[in-house]
Backbone as numpy.savetxt, mean C-alpha at the origin, in Angstrom:
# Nx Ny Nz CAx CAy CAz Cx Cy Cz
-15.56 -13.42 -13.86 -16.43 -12.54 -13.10 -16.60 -13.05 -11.67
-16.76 -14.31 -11.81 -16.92 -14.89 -10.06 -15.45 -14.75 -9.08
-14.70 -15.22 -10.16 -12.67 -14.38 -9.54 -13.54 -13.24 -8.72
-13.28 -11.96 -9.82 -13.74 -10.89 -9.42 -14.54 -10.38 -8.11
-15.85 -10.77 -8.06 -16.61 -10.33 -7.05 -16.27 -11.36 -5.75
-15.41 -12.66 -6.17 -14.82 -13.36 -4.49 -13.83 -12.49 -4.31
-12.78 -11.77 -4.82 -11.96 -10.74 -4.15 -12.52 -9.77 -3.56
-13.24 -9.02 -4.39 -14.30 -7.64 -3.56 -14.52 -8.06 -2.20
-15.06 -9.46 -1.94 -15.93 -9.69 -1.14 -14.73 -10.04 0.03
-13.25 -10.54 -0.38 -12.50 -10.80 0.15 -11.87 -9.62 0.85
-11.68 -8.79 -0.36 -11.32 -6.88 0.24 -12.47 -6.75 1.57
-13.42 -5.86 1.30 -14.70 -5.80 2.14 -14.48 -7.27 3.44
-14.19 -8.25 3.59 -14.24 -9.02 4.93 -13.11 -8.78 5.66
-11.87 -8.40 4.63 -10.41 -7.92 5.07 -10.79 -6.66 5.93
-11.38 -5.61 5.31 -11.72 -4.44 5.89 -12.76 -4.15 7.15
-13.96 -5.07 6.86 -14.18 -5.01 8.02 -13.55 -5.95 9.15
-13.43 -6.60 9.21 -12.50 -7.61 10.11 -11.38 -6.40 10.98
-10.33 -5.88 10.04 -9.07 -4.75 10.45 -9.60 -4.01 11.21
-10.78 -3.04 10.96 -10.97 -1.87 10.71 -12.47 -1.46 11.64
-13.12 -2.44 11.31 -14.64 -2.27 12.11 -14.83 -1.53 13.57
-13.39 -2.12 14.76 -13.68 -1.03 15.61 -13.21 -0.04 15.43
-13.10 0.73 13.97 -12.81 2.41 14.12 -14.02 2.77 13.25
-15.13 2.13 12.87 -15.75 2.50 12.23 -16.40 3.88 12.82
-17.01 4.55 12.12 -17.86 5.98 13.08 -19.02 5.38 13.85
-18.94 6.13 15.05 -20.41 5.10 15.58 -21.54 5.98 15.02
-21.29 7.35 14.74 -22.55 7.68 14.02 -23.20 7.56 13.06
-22.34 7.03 11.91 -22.79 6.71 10.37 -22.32 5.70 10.40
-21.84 4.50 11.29 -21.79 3.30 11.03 -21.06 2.86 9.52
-20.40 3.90 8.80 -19.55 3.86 7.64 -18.28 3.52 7.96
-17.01 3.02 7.19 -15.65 3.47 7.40 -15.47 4.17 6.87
-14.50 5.10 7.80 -13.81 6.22 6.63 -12.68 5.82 5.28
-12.63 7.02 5.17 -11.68 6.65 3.49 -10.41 6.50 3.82
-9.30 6.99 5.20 -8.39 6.40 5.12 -8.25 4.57 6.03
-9.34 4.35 6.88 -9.50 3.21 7.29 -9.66 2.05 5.81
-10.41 2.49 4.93 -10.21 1.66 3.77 -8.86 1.58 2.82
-8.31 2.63 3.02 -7.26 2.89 2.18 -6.05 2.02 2.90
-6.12 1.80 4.43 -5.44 1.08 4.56 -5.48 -0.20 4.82
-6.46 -0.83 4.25 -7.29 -2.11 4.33 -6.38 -2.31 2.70
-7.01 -1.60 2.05 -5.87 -2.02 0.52 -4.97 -1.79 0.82
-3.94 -1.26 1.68 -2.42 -1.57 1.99 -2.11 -2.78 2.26
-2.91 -3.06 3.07 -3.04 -4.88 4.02 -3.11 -5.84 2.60
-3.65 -5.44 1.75 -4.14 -6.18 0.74 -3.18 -6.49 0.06
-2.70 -4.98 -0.60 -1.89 -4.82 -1.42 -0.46 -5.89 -0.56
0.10 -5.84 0.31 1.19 -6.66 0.87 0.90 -7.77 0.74
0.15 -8.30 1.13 -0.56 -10.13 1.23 -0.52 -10.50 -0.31
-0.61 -9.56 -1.25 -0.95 -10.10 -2.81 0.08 -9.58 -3.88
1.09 -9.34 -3.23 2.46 -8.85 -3.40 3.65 -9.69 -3.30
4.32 -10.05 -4.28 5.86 -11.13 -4.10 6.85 -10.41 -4.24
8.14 -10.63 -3.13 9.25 -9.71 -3.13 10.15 -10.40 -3.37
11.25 -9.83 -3.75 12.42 -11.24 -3.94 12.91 -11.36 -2.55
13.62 -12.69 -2.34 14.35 -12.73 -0.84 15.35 -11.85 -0.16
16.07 -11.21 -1.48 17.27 -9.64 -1.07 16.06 -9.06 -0.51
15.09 -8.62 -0.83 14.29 -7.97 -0.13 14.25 -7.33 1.51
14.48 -9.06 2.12 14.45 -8.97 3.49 15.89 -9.52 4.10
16.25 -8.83 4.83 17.64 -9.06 5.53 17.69 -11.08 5.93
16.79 -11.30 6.79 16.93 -12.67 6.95 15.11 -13.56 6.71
15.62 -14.16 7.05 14.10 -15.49 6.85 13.30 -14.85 8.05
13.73 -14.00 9.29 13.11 -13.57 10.27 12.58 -12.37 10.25
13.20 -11.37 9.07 13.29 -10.12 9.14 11.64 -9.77 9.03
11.24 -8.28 9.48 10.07 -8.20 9.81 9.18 -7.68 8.48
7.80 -7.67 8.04 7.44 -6.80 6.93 7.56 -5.60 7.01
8.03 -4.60 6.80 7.72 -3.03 7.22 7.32 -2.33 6.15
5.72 -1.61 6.73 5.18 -0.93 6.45 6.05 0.51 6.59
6.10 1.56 5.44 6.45 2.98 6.11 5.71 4.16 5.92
5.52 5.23 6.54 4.41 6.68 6.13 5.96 7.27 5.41
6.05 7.72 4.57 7.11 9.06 4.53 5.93 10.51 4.39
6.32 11.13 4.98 5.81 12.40 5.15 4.53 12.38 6.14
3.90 13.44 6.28 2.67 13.24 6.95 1.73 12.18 6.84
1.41 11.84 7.89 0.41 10.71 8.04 -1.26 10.31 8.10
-2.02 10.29 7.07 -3.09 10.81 7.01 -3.75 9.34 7.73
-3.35 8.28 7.74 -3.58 7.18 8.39 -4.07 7.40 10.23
-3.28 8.69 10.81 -3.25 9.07 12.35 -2.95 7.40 12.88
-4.05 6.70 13.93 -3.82 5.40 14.49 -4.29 4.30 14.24
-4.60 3.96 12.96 -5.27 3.31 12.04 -4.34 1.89 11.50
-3.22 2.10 11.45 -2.41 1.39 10.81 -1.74 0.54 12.02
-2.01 1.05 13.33 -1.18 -0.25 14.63 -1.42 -1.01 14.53
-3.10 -0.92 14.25 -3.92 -2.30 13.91 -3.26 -3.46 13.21
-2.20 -3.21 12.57 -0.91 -3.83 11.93 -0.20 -4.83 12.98
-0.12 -4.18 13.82 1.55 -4.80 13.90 0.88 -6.00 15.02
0.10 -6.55 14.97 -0.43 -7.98 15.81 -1.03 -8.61 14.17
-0.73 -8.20 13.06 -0.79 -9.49 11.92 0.62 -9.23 11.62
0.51 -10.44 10.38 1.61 -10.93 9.86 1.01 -10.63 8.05
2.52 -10.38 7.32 2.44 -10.44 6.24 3.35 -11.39 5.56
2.63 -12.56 4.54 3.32 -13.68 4.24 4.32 -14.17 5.35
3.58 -14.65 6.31 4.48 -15.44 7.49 5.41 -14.45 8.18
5.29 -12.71 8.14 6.37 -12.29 8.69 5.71 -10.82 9.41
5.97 -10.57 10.82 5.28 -9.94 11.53 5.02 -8.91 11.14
4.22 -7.83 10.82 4.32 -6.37 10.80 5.02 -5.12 11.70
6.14 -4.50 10.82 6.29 -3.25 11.80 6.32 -2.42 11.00
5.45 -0.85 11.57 5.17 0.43 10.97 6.54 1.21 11.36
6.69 1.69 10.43 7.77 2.96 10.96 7.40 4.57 10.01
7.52 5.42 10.53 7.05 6.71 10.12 8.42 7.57 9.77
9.04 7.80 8.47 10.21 7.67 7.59 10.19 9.40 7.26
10.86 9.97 7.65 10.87 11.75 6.85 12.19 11.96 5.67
13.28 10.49 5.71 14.29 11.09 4.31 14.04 9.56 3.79
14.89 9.57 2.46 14.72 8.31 1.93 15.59 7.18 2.62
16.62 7.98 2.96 17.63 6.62 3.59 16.72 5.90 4.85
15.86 6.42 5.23 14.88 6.16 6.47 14.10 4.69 5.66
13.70 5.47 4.46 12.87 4.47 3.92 13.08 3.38 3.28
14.68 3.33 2.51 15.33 2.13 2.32 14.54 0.85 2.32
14.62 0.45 3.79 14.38 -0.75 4.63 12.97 -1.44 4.15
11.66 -0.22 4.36 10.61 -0.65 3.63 10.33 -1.48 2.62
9.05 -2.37 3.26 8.94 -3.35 1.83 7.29 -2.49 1.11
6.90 -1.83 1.66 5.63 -0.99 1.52 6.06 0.04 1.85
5.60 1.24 0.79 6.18 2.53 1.83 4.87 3.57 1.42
3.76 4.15 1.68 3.00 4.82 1.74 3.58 6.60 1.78
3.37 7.15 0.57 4.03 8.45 0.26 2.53 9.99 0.91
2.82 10.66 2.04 1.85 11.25 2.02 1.57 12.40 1.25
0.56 13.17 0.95 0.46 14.41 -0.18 1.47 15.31 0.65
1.67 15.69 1.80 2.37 16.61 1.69 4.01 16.30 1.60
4.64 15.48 0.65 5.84 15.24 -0.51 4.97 15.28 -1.81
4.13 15.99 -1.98 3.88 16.12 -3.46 5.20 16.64 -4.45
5.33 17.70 -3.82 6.50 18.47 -4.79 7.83 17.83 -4.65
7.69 16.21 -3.85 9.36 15.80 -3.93 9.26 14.66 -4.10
8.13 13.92 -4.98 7.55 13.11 -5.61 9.08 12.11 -6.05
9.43 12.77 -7.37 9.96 12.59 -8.15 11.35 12.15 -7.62
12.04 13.02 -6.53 13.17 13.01 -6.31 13.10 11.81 -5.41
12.07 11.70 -4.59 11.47 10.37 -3.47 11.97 9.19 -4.48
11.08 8.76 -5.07 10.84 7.79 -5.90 12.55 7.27 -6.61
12.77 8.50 -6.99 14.35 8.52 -8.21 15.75 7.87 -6.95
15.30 7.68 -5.95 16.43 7.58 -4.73 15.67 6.11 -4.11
14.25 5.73 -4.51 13.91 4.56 -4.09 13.88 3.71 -5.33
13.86 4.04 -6.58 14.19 3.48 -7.45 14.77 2.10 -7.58
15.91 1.64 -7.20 16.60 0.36 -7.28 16.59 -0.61 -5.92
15.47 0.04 -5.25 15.24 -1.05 -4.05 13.46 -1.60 -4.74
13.64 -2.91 -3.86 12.15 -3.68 -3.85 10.84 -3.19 -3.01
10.53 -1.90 -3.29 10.04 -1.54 -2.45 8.46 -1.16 -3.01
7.52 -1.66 -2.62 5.85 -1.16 -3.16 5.48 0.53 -2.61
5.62 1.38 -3.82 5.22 2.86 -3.55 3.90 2.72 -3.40
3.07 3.64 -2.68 1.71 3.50 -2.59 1.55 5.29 -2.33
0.24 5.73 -2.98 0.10 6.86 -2.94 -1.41 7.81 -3.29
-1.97 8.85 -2.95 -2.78 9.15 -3.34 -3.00 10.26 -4.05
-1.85 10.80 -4.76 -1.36 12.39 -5.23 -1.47 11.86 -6.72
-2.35 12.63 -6.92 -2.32 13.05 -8.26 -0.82 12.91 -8.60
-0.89 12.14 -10.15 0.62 12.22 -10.89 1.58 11.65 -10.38
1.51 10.56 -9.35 2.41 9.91 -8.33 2.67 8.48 -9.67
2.08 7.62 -10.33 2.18 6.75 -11.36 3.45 7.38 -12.53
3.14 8.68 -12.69 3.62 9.18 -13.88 5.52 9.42 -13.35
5.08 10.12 -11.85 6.54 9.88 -11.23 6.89 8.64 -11.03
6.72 7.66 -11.29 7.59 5.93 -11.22 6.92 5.53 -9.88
5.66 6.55 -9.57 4.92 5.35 -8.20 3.89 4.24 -8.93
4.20 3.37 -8.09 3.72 1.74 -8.23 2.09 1.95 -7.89
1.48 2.21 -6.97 0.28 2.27 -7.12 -0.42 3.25 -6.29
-1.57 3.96 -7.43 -2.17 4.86 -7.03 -3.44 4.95 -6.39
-4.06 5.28 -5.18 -5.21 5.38 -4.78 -5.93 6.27 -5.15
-7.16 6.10 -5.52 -7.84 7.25 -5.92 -9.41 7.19 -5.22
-9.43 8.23 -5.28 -11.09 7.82 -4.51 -12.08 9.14 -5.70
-13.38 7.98 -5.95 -14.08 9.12 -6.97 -15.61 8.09 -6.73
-16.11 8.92 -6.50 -18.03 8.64 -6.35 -17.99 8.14 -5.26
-17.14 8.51 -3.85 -17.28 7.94 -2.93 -17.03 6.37 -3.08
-15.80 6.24 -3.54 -15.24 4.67 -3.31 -14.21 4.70 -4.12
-13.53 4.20 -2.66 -12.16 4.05 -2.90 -11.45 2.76 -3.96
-10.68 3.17 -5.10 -10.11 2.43 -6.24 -8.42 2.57 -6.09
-7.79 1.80 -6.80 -6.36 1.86 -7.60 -6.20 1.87 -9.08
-4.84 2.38 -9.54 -4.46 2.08 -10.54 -2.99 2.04 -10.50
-2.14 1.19 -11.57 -0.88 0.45 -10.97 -0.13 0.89 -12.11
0.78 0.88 -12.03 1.89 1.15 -12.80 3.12 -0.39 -13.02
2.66 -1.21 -14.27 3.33 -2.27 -13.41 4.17 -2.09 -14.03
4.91 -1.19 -15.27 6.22 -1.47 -15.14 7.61 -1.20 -14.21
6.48 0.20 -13.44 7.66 0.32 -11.90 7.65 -1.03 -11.26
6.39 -1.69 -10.97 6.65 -2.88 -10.61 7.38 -3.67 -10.91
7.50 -3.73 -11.80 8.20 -4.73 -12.43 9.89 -4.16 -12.27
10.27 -3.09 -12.16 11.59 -2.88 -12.12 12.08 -2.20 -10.96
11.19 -2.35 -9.63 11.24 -2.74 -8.44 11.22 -4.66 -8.39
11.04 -5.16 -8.97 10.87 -6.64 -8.66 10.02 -7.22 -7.90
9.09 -6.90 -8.18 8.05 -7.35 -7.57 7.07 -7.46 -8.33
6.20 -8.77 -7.54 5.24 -9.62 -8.69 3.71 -9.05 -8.05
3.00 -8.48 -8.42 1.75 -8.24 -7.80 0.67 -9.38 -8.66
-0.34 -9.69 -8.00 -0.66 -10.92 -7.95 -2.32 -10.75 -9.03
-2.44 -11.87 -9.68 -4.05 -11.09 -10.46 -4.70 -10.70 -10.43
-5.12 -11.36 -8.70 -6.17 -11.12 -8.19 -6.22 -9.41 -7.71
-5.57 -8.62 -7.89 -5.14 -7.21 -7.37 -4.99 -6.67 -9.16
-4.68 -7.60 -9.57 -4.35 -6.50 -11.47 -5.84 -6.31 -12.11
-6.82 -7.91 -11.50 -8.00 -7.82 -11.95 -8.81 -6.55 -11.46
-8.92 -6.06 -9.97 -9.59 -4.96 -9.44 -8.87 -3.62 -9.82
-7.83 -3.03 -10.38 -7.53 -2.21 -10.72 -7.98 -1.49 -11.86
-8.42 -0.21 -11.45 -8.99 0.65 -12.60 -8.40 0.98 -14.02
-7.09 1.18 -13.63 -6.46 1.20 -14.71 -4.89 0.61 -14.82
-4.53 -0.09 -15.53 -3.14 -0.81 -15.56 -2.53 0.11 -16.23
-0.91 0.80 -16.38 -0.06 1.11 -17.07 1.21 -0.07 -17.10
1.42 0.06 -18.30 2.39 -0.72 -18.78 3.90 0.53 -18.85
């Protein structure tokens, strides 16, 4: 339980730290995609890729949007950190061969209806799907965002994980709402 609530607390300092100057100045809240991409940040840092992964020991982390971007300018905030020792770069991806490269690739709702075919063509690369569409787990996405009572959650799919190759870390399996095997 103490695991537990030092990650929360670790999420929440991650988030505000990233994110705080976009907070609203009127409700002094963050919004839901400023958090959502605070668990992106997360999700990468607590994430192991194999070394095919990345072209060289230099190569950069890349974050990708495929489809519309509900993030807008939220995510630059990126590219002055580093993920596991390796700089951040965003790129905004509209086919899959675009998205290849990605070691994170953020799927927006409007590819709902090409879910399946997305995923079935990213399939045999190392790549962390991330998503907030309903039924995105059931299509072979790796992890789902969901937001319900006003707060934002996941749930993971680790055997895509696992056959993407990639190790997601406890501390991220422990906060997840729901695990699929």
């Amino acid at each position: 339980m103490a695991r537990r609530i030092h990650s929360i607390w670790a999420v929440l300092i991650l988030v505000l730290a990233l994110f705080g100057q976009h907070a609203s100045a009127q409700t002094g809240k963050l919004g839901e995609y400023e958090i959502k991409a605070a668990f992106l940040y997360h999700f990468a840092n607590y994430t192991e890729w194999p070394d095919e992964a990345f072209a060289d020991k230099n190569a950069p982390f890349t974050f990708g949007i495929f489809g519309e971007n509900p993030f807008s300018d939220i995510l630059n905030g990126f590219t002055n950190k580093f993920v596991r020792e390796r700089p951040v770069r965003i790129i905004k991806c509209s086919s899959w061969d675009e998205a290849r490269d990605c070691h994170l690739l953020f799927i927006g709702s409007s590819e709902k209806n090409k879910l399946t075919e997305i995923l079935a063509h990213l399939k045999t690369r190392s790549i962390l799907t991330v998503a907030d569409t309903d039924s995105f787990l059931e299509s072979g996405g790796i992890i789902h965002l969901i937001t319900a009572n006003n707060r934002v959650g996941f749930e993971i799919n680790l055997a895509a994980a696992e056959e993407a190759k990639l190790k997601i870390s406890p501390e991220v399996l422990r906060l997840a709402k729901k695990i699929r095997s």
